[in-house]
N, C-alpha and C positions, 0 to 999 in steps of 0.2 A: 390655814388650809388654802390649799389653789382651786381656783374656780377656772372649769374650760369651758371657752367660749365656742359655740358651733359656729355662730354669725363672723362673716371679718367686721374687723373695727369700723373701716368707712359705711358700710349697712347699718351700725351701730347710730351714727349720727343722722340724721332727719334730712341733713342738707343736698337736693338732687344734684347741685351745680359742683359739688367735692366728684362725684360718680362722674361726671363729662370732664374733668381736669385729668383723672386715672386714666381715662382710655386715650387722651388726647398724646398725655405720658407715653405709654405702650406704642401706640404708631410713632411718633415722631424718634422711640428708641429703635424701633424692626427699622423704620429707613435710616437712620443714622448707621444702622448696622449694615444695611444693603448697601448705601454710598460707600460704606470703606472698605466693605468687602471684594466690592466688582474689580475697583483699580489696586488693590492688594492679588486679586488672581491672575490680572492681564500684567500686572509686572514680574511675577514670578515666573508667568507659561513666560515672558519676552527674555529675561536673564537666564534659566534656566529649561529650557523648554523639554518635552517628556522624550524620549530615546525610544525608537520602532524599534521591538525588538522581535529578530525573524527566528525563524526554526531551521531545524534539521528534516529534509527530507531524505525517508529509510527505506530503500527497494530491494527488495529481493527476487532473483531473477534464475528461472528456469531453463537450462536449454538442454534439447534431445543432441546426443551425437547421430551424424549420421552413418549410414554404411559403409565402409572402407575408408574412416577418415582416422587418421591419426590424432594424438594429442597435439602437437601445433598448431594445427587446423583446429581443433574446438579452442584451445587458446584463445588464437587470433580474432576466431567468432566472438567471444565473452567480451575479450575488450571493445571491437566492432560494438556489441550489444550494449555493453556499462557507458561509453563514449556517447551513444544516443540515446540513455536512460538521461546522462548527466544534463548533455545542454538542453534537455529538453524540460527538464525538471527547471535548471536557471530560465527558462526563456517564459515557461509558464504561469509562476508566481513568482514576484516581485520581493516578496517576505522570504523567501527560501535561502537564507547563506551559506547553508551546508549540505553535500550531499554524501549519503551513506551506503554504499550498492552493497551486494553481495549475491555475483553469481554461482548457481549449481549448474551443475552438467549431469548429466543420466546418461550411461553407456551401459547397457547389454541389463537391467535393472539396480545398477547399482549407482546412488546419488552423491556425491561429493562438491564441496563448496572446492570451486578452482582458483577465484582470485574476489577480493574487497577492496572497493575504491572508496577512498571516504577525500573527499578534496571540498576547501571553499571556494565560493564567488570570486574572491579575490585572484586567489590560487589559478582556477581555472582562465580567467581573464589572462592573465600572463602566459602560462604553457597551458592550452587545451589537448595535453598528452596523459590517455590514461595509463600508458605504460609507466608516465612517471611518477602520478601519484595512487596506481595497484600495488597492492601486497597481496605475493604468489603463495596459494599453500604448495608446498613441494611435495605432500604425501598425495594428492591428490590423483597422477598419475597412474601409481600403484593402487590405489582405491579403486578407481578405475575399473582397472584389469587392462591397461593400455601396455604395458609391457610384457605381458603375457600372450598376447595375440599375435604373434608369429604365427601363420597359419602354415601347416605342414600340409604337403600333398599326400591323399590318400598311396598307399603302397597298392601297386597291382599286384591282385590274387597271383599265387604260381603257380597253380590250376585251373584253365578253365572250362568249367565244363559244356558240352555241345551244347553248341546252341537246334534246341526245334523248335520249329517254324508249327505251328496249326493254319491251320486252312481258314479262311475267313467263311463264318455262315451269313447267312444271310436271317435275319429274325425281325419278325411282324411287332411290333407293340403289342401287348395285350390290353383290351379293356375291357373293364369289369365296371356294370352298373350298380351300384350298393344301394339299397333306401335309405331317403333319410331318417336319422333320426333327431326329431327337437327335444331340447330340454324341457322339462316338466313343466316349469315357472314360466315359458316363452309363448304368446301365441303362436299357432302355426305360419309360415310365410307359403309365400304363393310357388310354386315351381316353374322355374325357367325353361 
């Protein structure tokens, strides 16, 4: 039969000076283990060291047309606009390698994405042109309703009828003193 022992062995023996060898053991193995570990991590971060790795920053961006403007004109706006979303985006974090636009345009209530500029750090550094790295939706126009807007001049009636003239009156204001009335739940307030 096996007999389990609750006690460890070294409890087992009488001798206190076995029990200060064990722990003297245990420390002298944690710093053996801390001496090899520190110059095992500072040659690894020195040969191989860890890679910043940045992100994509994703904007999307809203512009109103305005009154009488045709579509090359809101065009030219969007890129205007994605052009100062971009360097602004590179100039303000450091981590940002990519950028992601995509602007709308709203004309007369109707919302359509007109162009997406997705260009890197890199990229950008070389030609700061978002015309060369936008891609145009071409339905966009007609979403719109920008080709549609030919605005035709009203036709003049072929009848007109006389014009009358009324006489200007002359008329007093009327004013009418009404009491007040306060709501139930209000105290009363003072009258002006």
């Amino acid at each position: 039969m096996n007999r389990i022992y609750t006690a460890s062995p070294s409890s087992i023996i009488p001798f206190s000076f076995i029990g200060q060898f064990d722990r003297k053991i245990r420390i002298i193995q944690a710093g053996v283990w801390l001496l090899l570990a520190f110059p095992l991590w500072l040659a690894t971060e020195a040969i191989a060291p860890q890679i910043v790795q940045g992100y994509t920053a994703r904007v999307d961006l809203a512009i109103d047309s305005l009154p009488q403007e045709n579509y090359d004109t809101v065009l030219r706006r969007a890129e205007a606009v994605a052009r100062t979303v971009v360097q602004r985006s590179f100039d303000q974090d450091i981590l940002v390698t990519e950028v992601s636009i995509i602007v709308t345009v709203q004309n007369h209530g109707r919302i359509a994405p007109v162009l997406t500029l997705d260009v890197s750090r890199v990229q950008w550094k070389k030609i700061p042109d978002p015309q060369r790295w936008a891609t145009y939706f071409k339905t966009a126009r007609s979403l719109l309703l920008f080709e549609s807007q030919t605005i035709l001049p009203d036709p003049e009636p072929k009848a007109k009828p006389p014009a009358t003239t009324i006489p200007p009156t002359t008329t007093t204001p009327l004013r009418i003193n009404l009491p007040r009335v306060q709501p139930p739940n209000l105290p009363p307030r003072e009258n002006r």
